[in-house]
C-alpha positions as CSV (number, residue, x, y, z in Angstrom):
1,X,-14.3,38.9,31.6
2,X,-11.7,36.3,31.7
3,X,-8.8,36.1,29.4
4,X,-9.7,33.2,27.2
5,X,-7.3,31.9,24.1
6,X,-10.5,32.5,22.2
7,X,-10.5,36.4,23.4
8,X,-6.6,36.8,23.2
9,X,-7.2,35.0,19.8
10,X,-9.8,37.5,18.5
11,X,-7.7,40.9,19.7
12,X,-4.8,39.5,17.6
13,X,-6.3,38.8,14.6
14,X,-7.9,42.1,14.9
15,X,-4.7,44.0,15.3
16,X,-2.9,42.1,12.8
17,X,-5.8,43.2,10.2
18,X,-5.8,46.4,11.0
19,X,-2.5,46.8,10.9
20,X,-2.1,45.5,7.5
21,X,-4.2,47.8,6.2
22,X,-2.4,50.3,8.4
23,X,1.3,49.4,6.8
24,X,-0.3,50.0,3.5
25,X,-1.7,53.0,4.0
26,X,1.8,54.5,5.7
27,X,4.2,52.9,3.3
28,X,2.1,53.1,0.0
29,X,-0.3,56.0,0.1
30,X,2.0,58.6,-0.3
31,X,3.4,57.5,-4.0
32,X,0.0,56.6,-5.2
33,X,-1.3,60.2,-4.5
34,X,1.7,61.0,-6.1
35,X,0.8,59.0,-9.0
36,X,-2.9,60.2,-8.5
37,X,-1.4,63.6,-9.4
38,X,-0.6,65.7,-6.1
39,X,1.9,67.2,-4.7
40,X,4.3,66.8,-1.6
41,X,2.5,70.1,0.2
42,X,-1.2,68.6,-1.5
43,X,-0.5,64.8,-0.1
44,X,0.8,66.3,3.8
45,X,-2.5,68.0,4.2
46,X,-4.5,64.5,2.9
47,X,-2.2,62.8,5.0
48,X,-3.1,65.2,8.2
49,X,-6.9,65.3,7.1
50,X,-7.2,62.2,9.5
51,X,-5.1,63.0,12.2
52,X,-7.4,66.2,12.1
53,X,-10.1,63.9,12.6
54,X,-8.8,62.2,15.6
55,X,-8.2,65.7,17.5
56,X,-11.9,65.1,18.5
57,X,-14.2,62.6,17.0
58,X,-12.6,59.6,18.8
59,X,-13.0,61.1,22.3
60,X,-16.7,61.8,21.2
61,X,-17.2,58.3,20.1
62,X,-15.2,57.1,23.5
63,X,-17.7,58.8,25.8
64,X,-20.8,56.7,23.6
65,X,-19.0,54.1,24.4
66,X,-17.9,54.5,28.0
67,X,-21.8,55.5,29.0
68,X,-23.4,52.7,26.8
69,X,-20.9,49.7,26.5
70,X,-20.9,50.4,22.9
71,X,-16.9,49.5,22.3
72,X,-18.1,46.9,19.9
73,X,-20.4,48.1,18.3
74,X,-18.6,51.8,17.2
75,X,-15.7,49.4,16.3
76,X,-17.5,48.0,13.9
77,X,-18.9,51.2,12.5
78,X,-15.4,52.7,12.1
79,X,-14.1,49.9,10.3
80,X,-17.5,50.3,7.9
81,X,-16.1,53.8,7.5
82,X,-13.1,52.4,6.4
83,X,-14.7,49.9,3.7
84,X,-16.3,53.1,2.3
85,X,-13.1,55.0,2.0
86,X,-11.3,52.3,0.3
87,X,-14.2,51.4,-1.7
88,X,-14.3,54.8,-3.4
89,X,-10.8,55.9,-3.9
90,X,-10.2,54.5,-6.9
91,X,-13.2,56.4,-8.6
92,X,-12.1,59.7,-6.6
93,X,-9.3,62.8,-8.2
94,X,-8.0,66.1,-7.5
95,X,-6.9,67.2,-4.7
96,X,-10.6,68.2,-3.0
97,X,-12.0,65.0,-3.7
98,X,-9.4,63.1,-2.2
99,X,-9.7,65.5,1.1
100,X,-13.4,65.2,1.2
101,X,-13.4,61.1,1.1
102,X,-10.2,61.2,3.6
103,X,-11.7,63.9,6.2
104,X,-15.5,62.8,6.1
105,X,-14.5,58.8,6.6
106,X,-12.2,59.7,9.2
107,X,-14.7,61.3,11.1
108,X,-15.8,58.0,12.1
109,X,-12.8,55.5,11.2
110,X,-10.5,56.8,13.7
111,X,-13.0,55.8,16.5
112,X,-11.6,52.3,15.9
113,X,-7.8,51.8,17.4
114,X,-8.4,53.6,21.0
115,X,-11.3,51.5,21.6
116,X,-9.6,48.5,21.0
117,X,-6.8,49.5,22.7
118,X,-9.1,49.9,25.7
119,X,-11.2,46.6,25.2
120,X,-7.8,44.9,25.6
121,X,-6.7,46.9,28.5
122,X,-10.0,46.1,29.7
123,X,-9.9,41.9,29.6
124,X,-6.0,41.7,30.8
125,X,-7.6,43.0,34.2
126,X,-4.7,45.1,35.5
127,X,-1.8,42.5,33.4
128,X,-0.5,45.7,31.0
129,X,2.6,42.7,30.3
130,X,0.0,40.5,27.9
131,X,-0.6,43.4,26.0
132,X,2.8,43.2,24.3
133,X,1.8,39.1,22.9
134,X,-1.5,40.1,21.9
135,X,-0.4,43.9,20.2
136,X,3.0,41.8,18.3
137,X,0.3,40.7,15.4
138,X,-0.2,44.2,15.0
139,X,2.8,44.2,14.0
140,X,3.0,41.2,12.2
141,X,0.5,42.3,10.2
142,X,2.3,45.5,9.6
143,X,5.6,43.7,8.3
144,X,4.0,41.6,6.0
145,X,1.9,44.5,4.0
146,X,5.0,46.6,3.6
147,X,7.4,43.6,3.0
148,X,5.2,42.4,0.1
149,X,4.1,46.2,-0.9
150,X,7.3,46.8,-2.0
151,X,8.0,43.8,-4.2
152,X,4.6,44.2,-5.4
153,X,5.5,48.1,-6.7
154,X,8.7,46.8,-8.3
155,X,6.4,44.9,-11.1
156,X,3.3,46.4,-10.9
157,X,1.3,49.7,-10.5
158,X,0.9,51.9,-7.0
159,X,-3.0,52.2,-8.5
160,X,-4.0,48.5,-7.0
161,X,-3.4,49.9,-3.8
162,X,-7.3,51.1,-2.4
163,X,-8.4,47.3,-3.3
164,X,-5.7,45.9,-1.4
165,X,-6.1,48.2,2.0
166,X,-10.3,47.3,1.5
167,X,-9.5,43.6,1.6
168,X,-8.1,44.2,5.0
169,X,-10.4,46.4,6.4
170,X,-13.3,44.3,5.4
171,X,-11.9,41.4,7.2
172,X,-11.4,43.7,10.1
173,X,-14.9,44.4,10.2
174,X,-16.0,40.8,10.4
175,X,-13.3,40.0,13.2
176,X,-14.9,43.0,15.1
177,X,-18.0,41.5,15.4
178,X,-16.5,38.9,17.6
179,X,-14.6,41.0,20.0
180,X,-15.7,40.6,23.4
181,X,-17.7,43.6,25.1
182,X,-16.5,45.0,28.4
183,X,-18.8,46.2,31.3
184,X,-20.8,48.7,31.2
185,X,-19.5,51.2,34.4
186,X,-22.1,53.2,36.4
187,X,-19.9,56.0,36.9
188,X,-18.9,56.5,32.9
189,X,-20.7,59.6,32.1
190,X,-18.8,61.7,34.8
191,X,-16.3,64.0,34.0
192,X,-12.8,63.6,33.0
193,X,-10.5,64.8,35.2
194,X,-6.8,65.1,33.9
195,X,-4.4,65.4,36.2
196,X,-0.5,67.3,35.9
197,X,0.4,63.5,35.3
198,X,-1.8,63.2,32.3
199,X,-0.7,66.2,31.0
200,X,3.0,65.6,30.5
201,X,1.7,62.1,29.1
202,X,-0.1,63.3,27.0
203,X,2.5,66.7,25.9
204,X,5.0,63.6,25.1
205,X,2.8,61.9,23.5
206,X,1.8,64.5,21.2
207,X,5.7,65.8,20.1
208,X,6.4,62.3,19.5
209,X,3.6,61.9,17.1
210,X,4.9,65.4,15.5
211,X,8.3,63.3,15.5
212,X,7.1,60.6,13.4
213,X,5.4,63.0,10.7
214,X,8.1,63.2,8.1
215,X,8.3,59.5,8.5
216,X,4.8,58.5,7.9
217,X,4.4,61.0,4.9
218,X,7.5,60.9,2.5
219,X,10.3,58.1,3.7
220,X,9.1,55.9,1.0
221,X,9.0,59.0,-1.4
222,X,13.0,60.7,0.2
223,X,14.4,56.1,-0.8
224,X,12.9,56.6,-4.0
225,X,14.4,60.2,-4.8
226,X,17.8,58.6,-3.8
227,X,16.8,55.4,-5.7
228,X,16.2,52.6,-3.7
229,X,14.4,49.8,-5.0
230,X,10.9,49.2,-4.1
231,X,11.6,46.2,-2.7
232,X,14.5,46.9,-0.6
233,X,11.8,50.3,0.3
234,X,9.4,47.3,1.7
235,X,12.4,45.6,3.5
236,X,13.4,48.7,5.5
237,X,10.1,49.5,6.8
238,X,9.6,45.5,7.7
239,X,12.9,45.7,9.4
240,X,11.7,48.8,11.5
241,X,8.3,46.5,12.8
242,X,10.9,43.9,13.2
243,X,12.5,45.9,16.2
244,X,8.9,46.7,17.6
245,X,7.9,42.8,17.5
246,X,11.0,42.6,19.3
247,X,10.0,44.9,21.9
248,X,6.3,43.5,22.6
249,X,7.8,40.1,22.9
250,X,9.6,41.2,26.0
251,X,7.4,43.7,27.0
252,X,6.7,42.0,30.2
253,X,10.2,42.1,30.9
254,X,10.5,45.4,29.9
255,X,7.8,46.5,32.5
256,X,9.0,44.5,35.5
257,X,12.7,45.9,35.1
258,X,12.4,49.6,34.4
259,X,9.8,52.2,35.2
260,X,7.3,53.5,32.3
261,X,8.7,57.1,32.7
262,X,12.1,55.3,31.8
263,X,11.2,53.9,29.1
264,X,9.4,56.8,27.6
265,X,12.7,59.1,28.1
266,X,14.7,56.4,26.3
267,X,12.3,56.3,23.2
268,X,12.5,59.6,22.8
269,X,16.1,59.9,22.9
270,X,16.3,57.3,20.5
271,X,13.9,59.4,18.1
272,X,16.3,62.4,18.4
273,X,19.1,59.9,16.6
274,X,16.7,58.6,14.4
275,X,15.3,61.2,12.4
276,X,18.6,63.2,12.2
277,X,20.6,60.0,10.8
278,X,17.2,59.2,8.0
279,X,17.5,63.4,7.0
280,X,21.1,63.1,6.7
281,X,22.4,60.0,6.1
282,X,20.1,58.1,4.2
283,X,22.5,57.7,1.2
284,X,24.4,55.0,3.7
285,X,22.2,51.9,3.8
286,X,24.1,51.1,7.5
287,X,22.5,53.9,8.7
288,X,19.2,53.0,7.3
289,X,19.2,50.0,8.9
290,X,20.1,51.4,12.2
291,X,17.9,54.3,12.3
292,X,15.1,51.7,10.8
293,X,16.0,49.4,13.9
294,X,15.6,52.5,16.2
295,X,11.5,51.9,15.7
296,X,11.8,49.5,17.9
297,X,12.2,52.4,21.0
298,X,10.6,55.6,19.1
299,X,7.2,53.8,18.5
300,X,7.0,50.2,19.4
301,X,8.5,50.8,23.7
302,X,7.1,54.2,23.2
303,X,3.9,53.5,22.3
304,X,3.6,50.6,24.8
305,X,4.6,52.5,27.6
306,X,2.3,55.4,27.0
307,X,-0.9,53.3,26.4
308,X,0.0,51.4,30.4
309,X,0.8,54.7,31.6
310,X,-2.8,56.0,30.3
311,X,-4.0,53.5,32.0
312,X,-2.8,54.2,35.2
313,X,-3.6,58.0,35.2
314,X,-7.1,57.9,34.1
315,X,-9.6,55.7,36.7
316,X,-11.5,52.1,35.6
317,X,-14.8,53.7,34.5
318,X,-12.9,56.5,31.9
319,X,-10.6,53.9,30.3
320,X,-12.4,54.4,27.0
321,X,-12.2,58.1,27.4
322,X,-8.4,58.1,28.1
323,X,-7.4,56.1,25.2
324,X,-9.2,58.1,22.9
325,X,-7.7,61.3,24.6
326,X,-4.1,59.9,24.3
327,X,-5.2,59.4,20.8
328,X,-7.0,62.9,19.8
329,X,-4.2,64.7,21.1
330,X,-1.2,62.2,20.4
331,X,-2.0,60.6,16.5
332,X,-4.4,63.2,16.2
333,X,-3.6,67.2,17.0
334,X,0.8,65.9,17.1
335,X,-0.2,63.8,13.6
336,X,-1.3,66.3,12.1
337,X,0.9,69.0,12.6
338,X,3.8,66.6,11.9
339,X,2.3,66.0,8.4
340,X,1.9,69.6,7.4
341,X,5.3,70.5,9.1
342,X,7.1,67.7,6.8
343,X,4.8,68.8,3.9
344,X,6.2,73.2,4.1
345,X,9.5,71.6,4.8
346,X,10.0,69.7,2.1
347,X,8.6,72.0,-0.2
348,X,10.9,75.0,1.7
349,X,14.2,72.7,1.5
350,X,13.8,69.2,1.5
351,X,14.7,66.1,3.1
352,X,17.1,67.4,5.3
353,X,14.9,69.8,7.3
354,X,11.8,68.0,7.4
355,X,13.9,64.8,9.2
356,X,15.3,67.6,11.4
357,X,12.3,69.4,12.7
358,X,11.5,65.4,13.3
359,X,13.9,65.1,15.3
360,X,13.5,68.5,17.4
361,X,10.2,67.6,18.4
362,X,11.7,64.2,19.5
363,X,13.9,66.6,21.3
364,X,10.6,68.2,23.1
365,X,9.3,64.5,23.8
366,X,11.8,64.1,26.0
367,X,11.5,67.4,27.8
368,X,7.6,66.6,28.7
369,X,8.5,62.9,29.5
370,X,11.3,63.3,32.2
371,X,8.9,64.8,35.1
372,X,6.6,61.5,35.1
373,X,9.1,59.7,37.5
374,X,8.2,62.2,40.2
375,X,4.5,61.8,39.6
376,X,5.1,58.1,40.1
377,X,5.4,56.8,37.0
């Protein structure tokens, strides 16, 4: 399929949707099932719920979609999921109820992101630079929900939050109808064969999504324990995406002057720094905005890099298939375990060592990512 402005067009305003929503859910969704009524160790294990989910039911969906040319249409039925979720929250309490509506929906909502991610690989024909332009209003999208998030919760209540994140999903939906469909490859149903490349992709991948556990789950809650404003709370994680629109913007630069295995090393690094200085040294807003800046490498180059590299290790008629995988075992199985890990450690002794386990699996990103340059990456 060529690459229209129409298509290019479509994908952004996609991303930038879902991504809205996303930033909402990541910033915002911890303090309302604080104010909901649970606790740190109760909202990590909602939190992971998802993540749970995408160990296996995107891969599932991905092979549908691979053998049928269904990328579209599952799209659409993930972001339904979503609409339901949303829909429903407000009328749903307790701890159990809360796990049933997250886990159940996410069965089938976390089908969505991979296959996009693969319908866009799929149109730029072999140009992994354009992703960066078209993934930015991701971003975009991102910055904006958080930014105005956080001057919403300095005036009014964390409980408007569900309505807010089913506004954006149900305009996701309706943009998904319009994405284009990629071919339908012969060969799809074949196995998936995962090489030692793939592996340590996909090892790197996962400790980095451990990494960014604490993060997700309780940075808003660690600047409001220390008191910072909920605006200035908005600001920060605007200021992180900032950095990542940064890096998509020159993403085609980024690939023609290093190698993907570099910049995967460097991100991780990065992440090391990151989490320590947000555990440690969060009462110094300088290092806020620093460590906030370092998203820029720890998700936005990461996550850029490893989505090419994916691309490159798994063949033409599996590209469905490997996004999902990088996505079971990264946001998924390495979500997960970096929810529940920040959940016993901030219950065991706060702040501190939840950002520091962050940063040890950060540590073990690294490790896994080094090797790629000698497998050609």
């Amino acid at each position: 399929m060529p690459l229209s402005f129409a298509t290019t067009a479509r994908l952004g305003a996609f991303y930038f949707l879902f991504f809205a929503g996303a930033g909402l859910w990541v910033a915002y969704l911890p303090p309302y099932f604080a104010a909901r009524g649970l606790g740190a160790a109760e909202i990590a294990w909602v939190l992971a719920l998802p993540q749970l989910a995408r160990i296996v039911a995107p891969t599932a969906w991905a092979a549908l979609a691979d053998r049928f040319g269904a990328q579209r249409a599952i799209v659409v039925l993930a972001c339904g999921a979503g609409v339901v979720c949303y829909s429903l929250m407000p009328a749903v309490s307790g701890f159990a109820g809360f796990a049933w509506l997250m886990g159940l929906t996410s069965l089938v909502g976390t089908a969505a992101l991979p296959l996009v991610e693969a319908i866009t690989f799929g149109v730029l024909a072999g140009q992994t630079g354009r992703y960066g332009p078209i993934r930015l209003w991701g971003s975009i999208g991102f910055m904006i929900a958080v930014f105005a998030g956080g001057t919403w919760l300095d005036f009014q209540s964390v409980q408007a939050l569900p309505y807010a994140m089913l506004v954006f999903m149900s305009a996701a939906l309706i943009v998904g109808l319009m994405l284009p469909t990629p071919d339908v490859h012969a060969a799809a149903s074949g196995p998936l064969v995962i090489n030692s490349a793939a592996l340590l992709l996909l090892a790197s991948a996962f400790f980095m999504a451990v990494a960014h556990g604490t993060l997700y789950a309780f940075f808003t809650l660690h600047l409001q324990r220390l008191g910072y404003e909920g605006s200035l709370i908005g600001f920060l994680w605007m200021l992180g995406v900032l950095g990542e629109i940064g890096v998509f913007l020159f993403l085609p630069a980024f690939f023609r002057r290093f190698d993907l295995s570099t910049i995967l090393v460097a991100s991780a690094a990065c992440g090391v720094a990151r989490f320590l200085a947000i555990g440690w040294a969060a009462d110094w807003l300088i290092v806020l905005l620093i460590a906030q800046l370092l998203h820029a490498a720890t998700f936005g180059s990461f996550h850029a890099a490893a989505v090419a590299a994916i691309q490159r290790v798994f063949p033409p008629q599996a590209q469905a298939r490997g996004q999902s995988l990088f996505s079971s075992i990264g946001y998924g199985a390495g979500g997960a375990l970096g929810a529940v890990a920040a959940g016993w450690a901030w219950e065991a002794a706060g702040p501190g060592l939840a950002f520091t386990v962050s940063s040890v699996a950060a540590a073990a990103g690294l490790l896994f990512a080094y090797p790629l340059r000698r497998k050609g990456l």
